[in-house]
C-alpha positions in Angstrom: -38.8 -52.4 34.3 -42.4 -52.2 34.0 -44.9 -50.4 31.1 -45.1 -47.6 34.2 -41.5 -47.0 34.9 -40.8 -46.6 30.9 -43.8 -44.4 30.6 -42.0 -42.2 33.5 -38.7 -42.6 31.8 -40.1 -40.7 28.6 -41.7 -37.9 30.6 -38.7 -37.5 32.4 -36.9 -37.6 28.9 -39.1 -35.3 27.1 -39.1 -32.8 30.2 -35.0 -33.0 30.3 -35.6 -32.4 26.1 -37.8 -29.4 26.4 -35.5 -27.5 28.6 -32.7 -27.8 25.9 -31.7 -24.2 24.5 -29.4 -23.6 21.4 -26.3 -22.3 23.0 -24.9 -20.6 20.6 -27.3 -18.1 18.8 -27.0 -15.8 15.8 -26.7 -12.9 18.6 -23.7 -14.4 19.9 -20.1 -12.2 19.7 -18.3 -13.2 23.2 -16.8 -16.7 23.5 -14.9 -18.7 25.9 -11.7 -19.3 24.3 -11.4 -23.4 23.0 -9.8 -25.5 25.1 -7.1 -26.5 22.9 -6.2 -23.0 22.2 -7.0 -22.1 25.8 -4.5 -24.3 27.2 -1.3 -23.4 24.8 -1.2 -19.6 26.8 -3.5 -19.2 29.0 -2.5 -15.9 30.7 -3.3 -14.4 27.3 -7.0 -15.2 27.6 -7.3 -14.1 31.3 -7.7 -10.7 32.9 -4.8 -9.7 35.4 -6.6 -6.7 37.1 -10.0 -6.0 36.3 -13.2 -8.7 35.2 -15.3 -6.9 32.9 -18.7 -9.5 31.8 -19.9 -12.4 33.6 -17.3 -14.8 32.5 -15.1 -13.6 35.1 -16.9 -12.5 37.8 -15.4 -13.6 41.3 -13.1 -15.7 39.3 -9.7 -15.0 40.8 -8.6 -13.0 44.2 -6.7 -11.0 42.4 -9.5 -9.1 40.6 -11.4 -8.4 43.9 -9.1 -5.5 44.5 -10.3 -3.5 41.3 -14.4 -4.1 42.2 -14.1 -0.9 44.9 -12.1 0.9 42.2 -15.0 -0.2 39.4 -18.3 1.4 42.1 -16.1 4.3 42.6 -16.0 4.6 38.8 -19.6 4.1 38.1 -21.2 6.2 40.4 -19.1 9.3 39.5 -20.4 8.6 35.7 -24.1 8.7 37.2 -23.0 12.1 39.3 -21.8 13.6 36.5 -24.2 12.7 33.9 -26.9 13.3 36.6 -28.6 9.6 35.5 -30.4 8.1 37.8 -29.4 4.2 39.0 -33.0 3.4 38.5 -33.2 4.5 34.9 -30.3 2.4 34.1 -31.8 -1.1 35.9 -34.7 -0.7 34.5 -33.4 -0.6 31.1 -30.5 -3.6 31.5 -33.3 -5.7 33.2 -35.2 -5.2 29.8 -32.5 -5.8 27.6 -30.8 -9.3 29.8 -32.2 -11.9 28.2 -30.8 -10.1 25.0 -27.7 -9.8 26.7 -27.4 -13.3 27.7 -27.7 -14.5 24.2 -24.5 -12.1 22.9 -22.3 -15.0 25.6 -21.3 -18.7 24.1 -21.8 -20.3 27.3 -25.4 -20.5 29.8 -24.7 -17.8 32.6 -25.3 -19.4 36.1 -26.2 -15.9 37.2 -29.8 -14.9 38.4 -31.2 -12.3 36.6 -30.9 -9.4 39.7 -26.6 -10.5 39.7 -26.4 -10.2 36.3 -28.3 -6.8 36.4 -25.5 -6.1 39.1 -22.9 -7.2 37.3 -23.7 -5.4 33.5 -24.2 -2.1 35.4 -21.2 -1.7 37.6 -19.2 -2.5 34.7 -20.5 -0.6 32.4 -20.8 2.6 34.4 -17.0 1.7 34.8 -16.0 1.8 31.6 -17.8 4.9 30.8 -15.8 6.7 33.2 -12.9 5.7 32.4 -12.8 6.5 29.0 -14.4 9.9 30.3 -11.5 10.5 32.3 -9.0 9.6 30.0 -10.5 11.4 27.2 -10.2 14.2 29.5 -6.6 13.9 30.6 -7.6 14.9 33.7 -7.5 12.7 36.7 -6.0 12.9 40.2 -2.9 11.7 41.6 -4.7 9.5 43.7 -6.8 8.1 40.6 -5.8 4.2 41.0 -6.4 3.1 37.6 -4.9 6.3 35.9 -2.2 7.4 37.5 0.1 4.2 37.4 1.1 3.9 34.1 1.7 0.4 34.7 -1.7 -0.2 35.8 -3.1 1.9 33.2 -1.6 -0.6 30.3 -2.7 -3.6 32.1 -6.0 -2.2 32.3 -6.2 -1.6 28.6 -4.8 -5.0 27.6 -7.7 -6.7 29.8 -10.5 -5.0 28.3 -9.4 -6.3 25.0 -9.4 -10.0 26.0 -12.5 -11.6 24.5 -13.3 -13.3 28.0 -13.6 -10.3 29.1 -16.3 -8.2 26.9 -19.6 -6.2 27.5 -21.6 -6.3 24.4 -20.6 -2.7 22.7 -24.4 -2.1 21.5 -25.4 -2.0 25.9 -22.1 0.5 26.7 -23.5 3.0 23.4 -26.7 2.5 24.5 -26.4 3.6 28.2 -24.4 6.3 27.5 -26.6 7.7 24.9 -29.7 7.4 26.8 -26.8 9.2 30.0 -25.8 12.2 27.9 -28.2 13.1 25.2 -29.3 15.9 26.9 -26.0 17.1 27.3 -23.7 19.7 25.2 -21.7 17.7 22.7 -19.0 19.5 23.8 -18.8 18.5 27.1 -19.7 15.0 25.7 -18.9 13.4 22.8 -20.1 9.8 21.3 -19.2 7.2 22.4 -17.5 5.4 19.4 -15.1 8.7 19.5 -14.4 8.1 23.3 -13.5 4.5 22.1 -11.4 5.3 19.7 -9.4 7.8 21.7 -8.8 5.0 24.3 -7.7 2.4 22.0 -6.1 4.8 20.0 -2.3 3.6 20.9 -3.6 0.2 18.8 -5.1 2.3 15.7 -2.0 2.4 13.8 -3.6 2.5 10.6 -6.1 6.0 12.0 -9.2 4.4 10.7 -11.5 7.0 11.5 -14.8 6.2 13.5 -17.2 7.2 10.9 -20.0 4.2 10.3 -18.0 2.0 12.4 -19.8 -1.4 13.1 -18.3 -3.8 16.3 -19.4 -6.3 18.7 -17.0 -5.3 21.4 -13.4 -4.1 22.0 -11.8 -7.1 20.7 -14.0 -6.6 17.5 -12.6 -3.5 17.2 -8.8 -4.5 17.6 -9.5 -6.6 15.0 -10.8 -3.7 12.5 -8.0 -1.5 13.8 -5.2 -4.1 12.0 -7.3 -5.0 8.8 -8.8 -2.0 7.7 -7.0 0.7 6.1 -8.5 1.3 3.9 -12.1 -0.5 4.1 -11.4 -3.0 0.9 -13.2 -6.0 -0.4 -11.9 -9.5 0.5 -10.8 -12.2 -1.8 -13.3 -14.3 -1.5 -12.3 -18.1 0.0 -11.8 -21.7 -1.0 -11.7 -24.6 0.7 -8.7 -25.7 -1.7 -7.2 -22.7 -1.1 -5.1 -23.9 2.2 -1.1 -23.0 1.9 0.2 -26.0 2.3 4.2 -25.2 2.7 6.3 -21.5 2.4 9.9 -21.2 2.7 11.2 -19.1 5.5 12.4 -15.7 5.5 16.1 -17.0 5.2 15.4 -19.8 3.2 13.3 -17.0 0.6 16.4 -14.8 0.5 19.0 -17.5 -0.1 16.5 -18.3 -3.6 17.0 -14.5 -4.7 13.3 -13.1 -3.1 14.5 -9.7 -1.7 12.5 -8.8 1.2 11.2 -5.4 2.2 8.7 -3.3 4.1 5.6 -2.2 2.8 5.7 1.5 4.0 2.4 2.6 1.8 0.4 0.6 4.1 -0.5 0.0 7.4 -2.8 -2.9 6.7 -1.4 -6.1 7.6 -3.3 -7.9 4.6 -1.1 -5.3 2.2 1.7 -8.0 1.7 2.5 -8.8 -2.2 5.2 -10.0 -4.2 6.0 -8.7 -7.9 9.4 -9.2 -9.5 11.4 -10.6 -7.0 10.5 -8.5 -4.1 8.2 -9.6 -1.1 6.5 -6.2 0.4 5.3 -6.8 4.2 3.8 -4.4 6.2 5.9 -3.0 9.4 5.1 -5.3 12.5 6.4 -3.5 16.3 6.3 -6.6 18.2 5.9 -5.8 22.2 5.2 -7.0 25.3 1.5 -7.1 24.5 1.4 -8.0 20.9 1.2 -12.0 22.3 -1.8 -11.5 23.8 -3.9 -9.4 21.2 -3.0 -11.3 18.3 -3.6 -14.4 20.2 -7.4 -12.5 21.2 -7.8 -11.7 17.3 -7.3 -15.4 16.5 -9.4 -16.9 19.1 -12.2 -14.5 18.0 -11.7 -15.2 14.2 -11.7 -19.2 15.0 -15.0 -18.2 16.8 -17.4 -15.9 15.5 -15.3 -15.3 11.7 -14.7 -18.8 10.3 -15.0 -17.5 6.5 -13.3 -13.9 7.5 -10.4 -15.3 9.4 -7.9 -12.7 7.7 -5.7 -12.2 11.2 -5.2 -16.0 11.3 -4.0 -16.1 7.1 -1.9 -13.2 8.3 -0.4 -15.3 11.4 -0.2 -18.5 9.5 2.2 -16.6 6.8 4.5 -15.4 9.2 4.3 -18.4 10.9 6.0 -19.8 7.8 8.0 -17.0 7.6 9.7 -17.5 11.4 11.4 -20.7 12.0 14.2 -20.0 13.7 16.1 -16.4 15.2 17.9 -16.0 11.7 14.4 -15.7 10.3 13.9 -13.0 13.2 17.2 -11.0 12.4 16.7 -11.0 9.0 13.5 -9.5 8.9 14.2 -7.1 11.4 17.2 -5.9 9.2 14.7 -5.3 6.7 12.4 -3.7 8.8 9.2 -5.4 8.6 9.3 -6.3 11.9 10.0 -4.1 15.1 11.7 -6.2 17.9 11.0 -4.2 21.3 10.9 -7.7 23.5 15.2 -8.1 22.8 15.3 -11.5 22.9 14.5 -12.8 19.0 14.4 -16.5 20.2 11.1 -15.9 22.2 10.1 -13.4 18.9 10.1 -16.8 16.9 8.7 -19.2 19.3 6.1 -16.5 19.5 4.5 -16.6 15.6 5.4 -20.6 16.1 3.0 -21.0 18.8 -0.2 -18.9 18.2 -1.6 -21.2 15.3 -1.2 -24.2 17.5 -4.7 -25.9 17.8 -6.1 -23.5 15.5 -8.2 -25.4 12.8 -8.6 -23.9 8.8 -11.3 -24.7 6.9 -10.2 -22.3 4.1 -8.0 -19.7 3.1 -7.6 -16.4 1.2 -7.2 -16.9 -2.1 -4.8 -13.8 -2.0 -2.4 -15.2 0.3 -2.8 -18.9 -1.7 -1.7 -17.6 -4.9 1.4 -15.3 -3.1 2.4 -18.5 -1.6 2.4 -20.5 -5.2 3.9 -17.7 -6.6 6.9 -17.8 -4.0 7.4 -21.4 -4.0 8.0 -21.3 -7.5 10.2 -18.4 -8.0 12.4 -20.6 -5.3 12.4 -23.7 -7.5 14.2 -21.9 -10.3 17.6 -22.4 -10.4 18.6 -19.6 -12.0 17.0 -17.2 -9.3 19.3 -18.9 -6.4 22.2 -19.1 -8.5 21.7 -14.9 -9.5 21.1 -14.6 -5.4 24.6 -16.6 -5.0 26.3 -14.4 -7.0 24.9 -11.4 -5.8 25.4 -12.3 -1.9 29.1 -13.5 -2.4 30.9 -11.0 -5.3 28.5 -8.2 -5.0 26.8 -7.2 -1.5 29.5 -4.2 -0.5 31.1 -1.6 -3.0 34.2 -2.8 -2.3 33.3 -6.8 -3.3 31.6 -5.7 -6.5 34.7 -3.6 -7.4 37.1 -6.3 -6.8 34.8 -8.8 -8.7 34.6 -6.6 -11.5 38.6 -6.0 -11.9 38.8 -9.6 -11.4 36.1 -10.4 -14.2 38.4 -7.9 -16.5 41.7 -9.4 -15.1 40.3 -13.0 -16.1 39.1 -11.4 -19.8 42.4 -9.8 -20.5 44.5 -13.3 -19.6 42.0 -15.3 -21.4 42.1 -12.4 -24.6 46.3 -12.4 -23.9 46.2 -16.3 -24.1 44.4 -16.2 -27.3 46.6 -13.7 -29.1 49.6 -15.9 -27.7 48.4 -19.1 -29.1 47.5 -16.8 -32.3 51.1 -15.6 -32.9 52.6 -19.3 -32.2 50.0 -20.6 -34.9 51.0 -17.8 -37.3 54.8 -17.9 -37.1 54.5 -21.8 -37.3 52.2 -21.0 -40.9 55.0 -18.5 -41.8 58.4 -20.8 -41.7 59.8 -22.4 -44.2 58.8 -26.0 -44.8 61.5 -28.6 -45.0 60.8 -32.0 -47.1 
């Protein structure tokens, strides 16, 4: 190689050099899932009916059926918000480059596709939640009149895949509707929350709510009830072994639910007694906590509360016994039947999911279990309760055997007594 052909090696190098972006920027919230997580479920990271972003756009034959359904969608939300198509491209072509940033990977997409793409979308979702804020809708509506299709629906626009940055859905709408009577209209965080509602079990209201996208806000829906401040986070702080649920009962821990609190961070454990919060565990509740996690491990390494959550119970659930037992105590809601797939459920979703640090909260729960179960006087108490006193009837019998046992013991003493003081009494014979 000659002094010209390295001289065009480093222009070519430099060139290839300049063109390199950061791809991941601070404006980043929507993430193709990891691999390694990817790959352990992957129909919980993928959208069965509808594509919603650029991630995945044209991706699968089965989602071309819903793009009709999506036009149909958006261009009633321009009819009846009387908005013009132009006032909306003009504004998403100004704000793409922004958009493109809010996605972890480079989008392929020209800028006129993506324009495509961003406004069919999002005039879709701004009808739907119209309509269903509405309760109104046809019996030929296809997306709202099949329950079936309606929950699917749902479920897909909470997969992080599958996310329009929330700041561009608010924003359209806004600039859609501010002319309009609040009645006939109101904001969009409210039409949000009414959709999702079925997920806010703890009614956190939508006053100075702050979110990325929908799977953002599932996320806020299961930690905070009330808003509180976080323990703050160690990196020595990792829990390093918990006794199942069974295994905790058998050493005296008596479990039960936490019904002041719908926050799945309230667990605590004072005086023997581990409160959880109430878990309903359904057909869906797979897939979003898996969402939660994959966001956490993403965009909330030092906030990663779902995963301390998920990594407890994981510790929790071993087997079905685990399963049964909390069920019988009520902290967990078993609507899939079957409490084998229950446990390989919480045993599976923190495969290939890395911790850096934990929750000081949960660390010092966990130390505090582990060493109420070393004492041997707790498991021996819990052995005597669970086999002479866990029914009426086995705590009565226990107790008249108990007195039975004291009046032959006091019976044998006043017998040996009597022998010892006749024998004192007789005469003694030289």
């Amino acid at each position: 190689m000659n002094h010209d052909d390295d001289a065009n090696l480093v222009i070519d190098i430099e060139a290839m050099l300049g063109e390199a972006e950061t791809s991941v920027t601070d404006d980043c919230c929507i993430y193709r899932v990891p691999f390694g997580i990817r790959r352990c479920n992957q129909d919980a990271y993928t959208p069965k009916v509808v594509s919603i972003g650029p991630f995945h756009h044209d991706s699968h034959s089965r989602l071309q059926s819903m793009e009709q359904h999506k036009l149909s969608y958006c261009k009633a939300f321009l009819q009846r918000s009387e908005t013009a198509s132009e006032t909306w491209t003009r504004y998403i072509k100004g704000v793409e480059p922004n958009i493109r940033r809010c996605y972890s990977d480079t989008l392929e997409f020209t800028q006129a596709k993506l324009v495509k793409i961003l406004f069919v979308d999002s005039g879709f979702i701004l009808e739907l939640f119209l309509r269903y804020h509405s309760r109104q809708w046809s019996k030929d509506d296809a997306c709202l009149s099949k329950p079936w299709l309606d929950t699917i629906i749902r479920l897909d626009l909470l997969l992080l895949e599958n996310q329009l940055p929330f700041s561009l859905l608010q924003s359209l709408y806004n600039m859609s509707v501010s002319s309009r009577s609040k009645d006939s209209f109101p904001s969009f965080v409210e039409l949000t929350f009414d959709y999702f509602d079925y997920y806010n079990g703890s009614n956190l209201e939508c006053d100075n709510i702050s979110i990325s996208h929908f799977t953002d806000l599932i996320r806020t829906f299961h930690l905070q009830h009330p808003p509180q401040k976080r323990p703050p986070r160690t990196d020595d702080d990792l829990v390093m072994h918990l006794p199942s649920a069974t295994e905790l009962s058998e050493a005296g821990v008596r479990i039960r639910v936490n019904s002041n609190s719908e926050c799945l961070l309230d667990l605590n454990f004072s005086r023997g007694v581990l409160k959880i919060p109430k878990l309903t565990v359904e057909d869906g509740t797979e897939l979003i906590f898996r969402n939660m996690v994959a966001l956490e491990q993403c965009h909330y390494p030092d906030e990663s509360y779902i995963i301390d959550y998920v990594d407890f119970l994981d510790f929790l659930v071993n087997t079905s016994r685990d399963v049964d037992l909390l069920v019988q105590k009520g902290v967990l809601v078993n609507w899939l039947g079957d409490t084998d797939s229950l446990a390989n459920m919480f045993n599976g979703l923190m495969k290939s999911i890395t911790q850096t640090n934990g929750s000081s909260h949960y660390f010092q729960l966990s130390q505090r279990l582990n060493a109420f179960c070393k004492d041997p006087l707790h498991k021996l108490n819990s052995t005597l309760r669970r086999d002479y006193c866990n029914s009426p009837w086995k705590t009565v019998v226990s107790i008249a055997g108990i007195f039975l046992l004291i009046l032959s013991l006091v019976q044998s003493v006043c017998s040996v007594l009597q022998v010892i003081q006749q024998h004192n009494a007789s005469p003694k014979t030289w």
